[in-house]
C-alpha positions in Angstrom: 8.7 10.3 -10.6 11.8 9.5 -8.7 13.9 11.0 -5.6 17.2 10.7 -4.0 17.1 8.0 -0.7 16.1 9.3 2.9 14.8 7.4 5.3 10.6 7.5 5.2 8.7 5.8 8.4 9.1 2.2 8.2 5.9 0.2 7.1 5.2 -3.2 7.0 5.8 -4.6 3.5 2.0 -6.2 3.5 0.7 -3.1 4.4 2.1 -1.1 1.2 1.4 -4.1 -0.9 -2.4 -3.8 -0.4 -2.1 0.2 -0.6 -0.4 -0.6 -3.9 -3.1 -3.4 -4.9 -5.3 -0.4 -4.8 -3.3 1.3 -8.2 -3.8 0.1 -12.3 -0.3 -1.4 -12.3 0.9 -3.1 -15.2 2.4 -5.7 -13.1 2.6 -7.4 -9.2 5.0 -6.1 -6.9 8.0 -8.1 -5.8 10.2 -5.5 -3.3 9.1 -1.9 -1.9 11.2 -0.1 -0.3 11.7 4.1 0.8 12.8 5.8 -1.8 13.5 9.8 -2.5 15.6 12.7 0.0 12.5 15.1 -0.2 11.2 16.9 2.9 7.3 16.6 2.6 6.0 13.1 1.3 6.6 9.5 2.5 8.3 7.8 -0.2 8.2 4.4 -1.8 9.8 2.3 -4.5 7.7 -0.4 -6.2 9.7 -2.8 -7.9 7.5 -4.7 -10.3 7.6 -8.7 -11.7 7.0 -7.4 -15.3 10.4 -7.9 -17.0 10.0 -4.6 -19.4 8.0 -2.5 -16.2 10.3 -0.2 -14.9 7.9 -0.3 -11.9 6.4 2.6 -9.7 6.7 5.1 -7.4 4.0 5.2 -4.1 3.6 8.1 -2.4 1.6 9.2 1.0 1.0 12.7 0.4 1.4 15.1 3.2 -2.2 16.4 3.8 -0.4 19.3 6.4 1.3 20.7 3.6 -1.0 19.8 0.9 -4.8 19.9 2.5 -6.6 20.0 -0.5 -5.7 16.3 -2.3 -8.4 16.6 -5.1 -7.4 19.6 -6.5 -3.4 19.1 -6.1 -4.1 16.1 -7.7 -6.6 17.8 -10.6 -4.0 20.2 -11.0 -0.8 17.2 -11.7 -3.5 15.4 -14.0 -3.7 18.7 -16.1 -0.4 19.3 -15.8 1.3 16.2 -17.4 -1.8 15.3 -20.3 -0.4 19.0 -21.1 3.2 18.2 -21.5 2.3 14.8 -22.9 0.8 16.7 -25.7 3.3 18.5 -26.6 6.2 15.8 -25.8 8.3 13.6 -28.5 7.9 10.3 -28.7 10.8 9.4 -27.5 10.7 11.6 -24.2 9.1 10.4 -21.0 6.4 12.1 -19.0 5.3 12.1 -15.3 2.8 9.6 -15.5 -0.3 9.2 -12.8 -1.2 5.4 -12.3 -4.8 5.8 -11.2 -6.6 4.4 -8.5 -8.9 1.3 -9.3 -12.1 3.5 -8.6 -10.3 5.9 -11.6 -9.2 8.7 -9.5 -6.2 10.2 -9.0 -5.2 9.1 -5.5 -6.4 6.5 -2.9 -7.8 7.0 0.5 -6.9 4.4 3.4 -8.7 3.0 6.4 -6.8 5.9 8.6 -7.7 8.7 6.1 -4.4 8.7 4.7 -4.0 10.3 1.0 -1.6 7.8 -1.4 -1.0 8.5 -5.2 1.5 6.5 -7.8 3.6 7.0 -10.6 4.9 5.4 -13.1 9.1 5.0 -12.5 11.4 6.5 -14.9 14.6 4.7 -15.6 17.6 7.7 -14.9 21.4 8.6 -13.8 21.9 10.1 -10.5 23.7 13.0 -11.0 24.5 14.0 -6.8 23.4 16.2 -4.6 24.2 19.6 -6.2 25.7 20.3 -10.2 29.4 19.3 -10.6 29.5 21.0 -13.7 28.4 23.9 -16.5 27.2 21.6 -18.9 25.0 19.5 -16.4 23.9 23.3 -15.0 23.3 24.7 -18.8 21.4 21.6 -19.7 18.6 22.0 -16.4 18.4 25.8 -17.1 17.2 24.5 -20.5 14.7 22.1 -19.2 13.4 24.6 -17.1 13.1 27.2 -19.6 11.3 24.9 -21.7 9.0 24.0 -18.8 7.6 27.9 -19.0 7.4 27.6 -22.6 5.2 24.4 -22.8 3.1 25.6 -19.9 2.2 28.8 -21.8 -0.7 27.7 -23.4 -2.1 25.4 -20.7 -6.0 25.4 -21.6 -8.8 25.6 -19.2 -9.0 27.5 -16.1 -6.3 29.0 -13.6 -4.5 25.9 -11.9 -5.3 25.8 -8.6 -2.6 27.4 -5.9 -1.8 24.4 -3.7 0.2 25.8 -0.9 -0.7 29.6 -0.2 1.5 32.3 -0.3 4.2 29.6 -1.2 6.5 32.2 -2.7 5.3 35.5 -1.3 7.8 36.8 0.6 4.8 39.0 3.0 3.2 35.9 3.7 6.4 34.4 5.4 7.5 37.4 6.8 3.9 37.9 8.3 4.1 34.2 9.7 7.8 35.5 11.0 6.5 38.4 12.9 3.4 36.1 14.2 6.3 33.6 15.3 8.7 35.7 16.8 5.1 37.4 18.9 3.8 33.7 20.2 7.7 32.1 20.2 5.9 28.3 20.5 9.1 26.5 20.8 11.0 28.8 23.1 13.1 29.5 20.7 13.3 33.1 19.6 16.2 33.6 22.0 18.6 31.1 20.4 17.9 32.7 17.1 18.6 36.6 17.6 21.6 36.7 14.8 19.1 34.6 12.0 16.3 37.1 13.3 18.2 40.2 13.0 19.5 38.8 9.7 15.9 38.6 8.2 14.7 42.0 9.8 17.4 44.1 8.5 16.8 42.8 4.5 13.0 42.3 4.9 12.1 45.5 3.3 14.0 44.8 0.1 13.3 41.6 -0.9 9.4 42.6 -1.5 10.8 44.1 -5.1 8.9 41.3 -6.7 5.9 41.0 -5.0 5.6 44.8 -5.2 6.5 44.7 -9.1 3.9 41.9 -9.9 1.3 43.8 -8.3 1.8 47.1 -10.5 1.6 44.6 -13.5 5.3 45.4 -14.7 5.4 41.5 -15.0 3.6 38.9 -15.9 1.8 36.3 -14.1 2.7 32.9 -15.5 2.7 29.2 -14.7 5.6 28.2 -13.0 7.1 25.1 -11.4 8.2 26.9 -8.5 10.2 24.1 -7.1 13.0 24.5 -9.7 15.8 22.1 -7.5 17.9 20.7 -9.9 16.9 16.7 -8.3 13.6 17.5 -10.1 14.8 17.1 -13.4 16.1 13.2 -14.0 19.0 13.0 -16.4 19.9 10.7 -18.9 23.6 8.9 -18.8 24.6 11.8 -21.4 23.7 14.5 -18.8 20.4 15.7 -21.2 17.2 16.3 -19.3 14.4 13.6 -19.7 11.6 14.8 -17.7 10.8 17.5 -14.7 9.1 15.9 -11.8 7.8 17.2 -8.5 4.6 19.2 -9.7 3.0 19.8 -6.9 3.7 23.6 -7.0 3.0 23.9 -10.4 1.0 26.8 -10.0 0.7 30.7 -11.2 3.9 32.5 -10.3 6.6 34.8 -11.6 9.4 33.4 -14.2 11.8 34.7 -10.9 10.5 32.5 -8.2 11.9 29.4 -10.4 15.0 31.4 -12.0 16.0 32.4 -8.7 15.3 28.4 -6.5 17.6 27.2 -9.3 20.2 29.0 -8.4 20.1 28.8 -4.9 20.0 25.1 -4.6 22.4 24.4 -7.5 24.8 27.1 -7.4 25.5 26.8 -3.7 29.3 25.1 -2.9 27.8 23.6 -0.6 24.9 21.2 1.1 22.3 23.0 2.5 22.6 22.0 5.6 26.5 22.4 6.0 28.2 22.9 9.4 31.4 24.3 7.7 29.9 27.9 7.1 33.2 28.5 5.3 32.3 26.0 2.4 28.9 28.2 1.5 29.2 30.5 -1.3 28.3 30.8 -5.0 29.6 29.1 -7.7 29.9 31.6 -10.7 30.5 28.6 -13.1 26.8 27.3 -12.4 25.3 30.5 -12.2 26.3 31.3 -15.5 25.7 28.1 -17.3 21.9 27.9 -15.9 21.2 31.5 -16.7 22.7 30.8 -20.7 20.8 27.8 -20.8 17.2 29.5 -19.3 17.7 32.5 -21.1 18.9 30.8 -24.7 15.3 28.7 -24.4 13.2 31.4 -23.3 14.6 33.7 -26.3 12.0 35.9 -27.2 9.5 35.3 -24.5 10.8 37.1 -21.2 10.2 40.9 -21.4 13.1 43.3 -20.4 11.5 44.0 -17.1 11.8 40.5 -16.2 14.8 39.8 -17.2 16.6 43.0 -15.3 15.6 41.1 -12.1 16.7 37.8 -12.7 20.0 38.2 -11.1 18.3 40.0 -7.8 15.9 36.4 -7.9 18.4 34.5 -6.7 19.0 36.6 -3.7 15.2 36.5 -3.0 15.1 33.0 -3.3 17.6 32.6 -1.0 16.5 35.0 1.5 13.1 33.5 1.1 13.9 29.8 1.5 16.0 30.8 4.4 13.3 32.4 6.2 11.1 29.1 6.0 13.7 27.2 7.1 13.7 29.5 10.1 10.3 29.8 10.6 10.2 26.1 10.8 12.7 26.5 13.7 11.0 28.8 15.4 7.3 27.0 15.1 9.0 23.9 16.5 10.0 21.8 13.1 6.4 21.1 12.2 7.1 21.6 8.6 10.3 20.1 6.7 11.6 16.8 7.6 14.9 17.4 10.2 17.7 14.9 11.1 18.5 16.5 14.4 18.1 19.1 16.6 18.7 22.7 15.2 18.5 21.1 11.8 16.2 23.9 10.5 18.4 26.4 12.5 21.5 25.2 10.5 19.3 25.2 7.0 18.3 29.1 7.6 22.2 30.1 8.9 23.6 28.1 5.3 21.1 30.0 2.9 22.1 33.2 4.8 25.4 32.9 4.3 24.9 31.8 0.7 22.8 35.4 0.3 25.5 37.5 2.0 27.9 35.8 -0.7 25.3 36.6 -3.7 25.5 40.3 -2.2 29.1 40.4 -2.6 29.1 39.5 -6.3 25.8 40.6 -7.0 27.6 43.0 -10.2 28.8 40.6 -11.2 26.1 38.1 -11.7 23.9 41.6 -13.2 26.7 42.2 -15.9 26.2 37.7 -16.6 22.3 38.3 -16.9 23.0 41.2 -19.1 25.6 40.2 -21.3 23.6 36.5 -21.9 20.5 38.7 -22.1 21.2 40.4 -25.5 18.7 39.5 -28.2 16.5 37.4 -25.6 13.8 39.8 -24.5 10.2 40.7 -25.6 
């Protein structure tokens, strides 16, 4: 479990040494500090006294986000003893350091949820890919990720955020947001609004196709940013982290966040709306290394919308972002005001770029698609 660094609300060191105290460490702590660039948790870094202990990572979990702790937490336990199964030796696994009462989490004095992981030594590869090879390699990883989830026994995981990726639940949220305009918003948004009104109809292709049952229902990561895969210093994927989502979904919802965090020019929340726009390169790379793994599994029905994914994705992410705006930034983390706004205009213009080449990336998914489907 790892991050990139952001700055989490300062704590006092005692006080996350006794949450920590809590956890079956291996080994004492000697420095804690916030670790990670997410937008939902609090993040820590537990550097440990045991020489050959890579240490931990601590974790407050947000309870707005995720209410139900138990079964999130249920579903990550399943989740990884799955994947350590099926794991070589040699290749680490998210790893849940239980509580000393032997669950999965701890409880504070304030009602607080914390959980903790085990550290895995990695490279930090940057904010977006900087190259095909690093971009083939993750579409590998997470193509493998579908394959080894496949025949996850037991039950249904649970769904831990609801309607996470169905585009009529956000839109629905949209149209109760743009009704009850909390933050006073709405006016400072009518180009992002119109934006989302005049594609809405569209981008329900999935959710419309799923329903019919021309595709399958699988479990998916669903949080497919390239920082959740932690690279070795040869640029080869050791481990996918950030399971939270690990849930059932549609092989497009992780296809299609892959490519519009990774393939994007630039950072998500540029200024510069020039900068935004695909990069072919990535696009291409990721959808050879996704499709060469999942050879044989995808059927052709999936795979003739993997390209129109991406726009989804995009559109979809977009439209949280802005929603988020609009409901006052109660959601994602933001660095200053109109933070969300800026989010929602960058994906938009990354989406009006994917229409421009959106042949283009088709004739990519069909030419890398020959000899993959079911």
């Amino acid at each position: 479990m790892t991050g990139k660094r952001h700055s989490s609300p300062l704590r006092a060191a005692g006080d996350l040494i006794v949450l920590f105290s809590h956890f079956a460490a291996k080994s004492p702590p000697v420095a804690i500090a916030p670790y990670g660039s997410g937008h939902i948790h609090e993040t820590y870094r537990v550097r440990t006294r045991g020489r050959s202990d890579p240490g931990c990572i601590l974790q407050r979990i947000n309870t707005r986000v995720f209410p139900d702790v138990p079964r999130l937490m249920e579903n990550i336990v399943r989740v990884t003893a799955h994947l350590r199964d099926k794991a070589p030796c040699n290749r680490p696994v998210l790893t849940v350091v239980p509580a000393d009462d032997g669950r999965p989490f701890h409880r504070d004095g304030a009602g607080g949820f914390w959980r903790c992981f085990r550290f895995i030594g990695h490279r930090e590869p940057g904010e977006r890919f900087r190259g095909g090879r690093l971009a083939a390699e993750a579409g590998r990883r997470f193509g493998h990720f579908i394959t080894q989830m496949a025949d996850l026994p037991g039950p249904p995981l649970h769904e831990t955020i609801r309607g996470f990726h169905d585009v009529d639940f956000h839109l629905g949220r949209f149209g109760d947001l743009l009704h009850a305009d909390p933050a006073k918003r709405r006016e400072g948004a009518a180009t992002e609004i119109e934006f989302v009104r005049a594609r809405a109809a569209g981008m329900r292709l999935i959710h419309d196709l799923g329903r019919a049952g021309r595709i399958p229902l699988r479990i998916t990561h669903n949080d497919t940013k390239f920082n959740n895969i932690l690279f070795d210093e040869r640029g080869r994927g050791l481990c996918i982290i950030d399971l939270d989502t690990v849930m059932p979904g549609y092989v497009h919802y992780d296809f299609g966040d892959a490519i519009r965090s990774a393939a994007n020019c630039a950072c998500e929340d540029e200024r510069a709306l020039r900068k935004v726009g695909i990069d072919m390169r990535v696009f291409e790379e990721f959808t050879k290394g996704y499709l060469g793994e999942l050879r044989g599994r995808l059927t052709a029905e999936e795979t003739a919308h993997l390209a129109f994914a991406a726009r989804l994705m995009t559109y979809m992410v977009g439209l949280r972002f802005l929603n988020d705006y609009l409901d006052g930034d109660r959601y994602f983390k933001t660095g200053r005001r109109g933070h969300n706004l800026q989010r929602a205009r960058v994906h938009f213009r990354l989406l009006e770029d994917m229409e421009r080449r959106s042949a283009a990336m088709e004739d990519i998914v069909s030419r890398l698609a020959v000899g993959t489907t079911s």
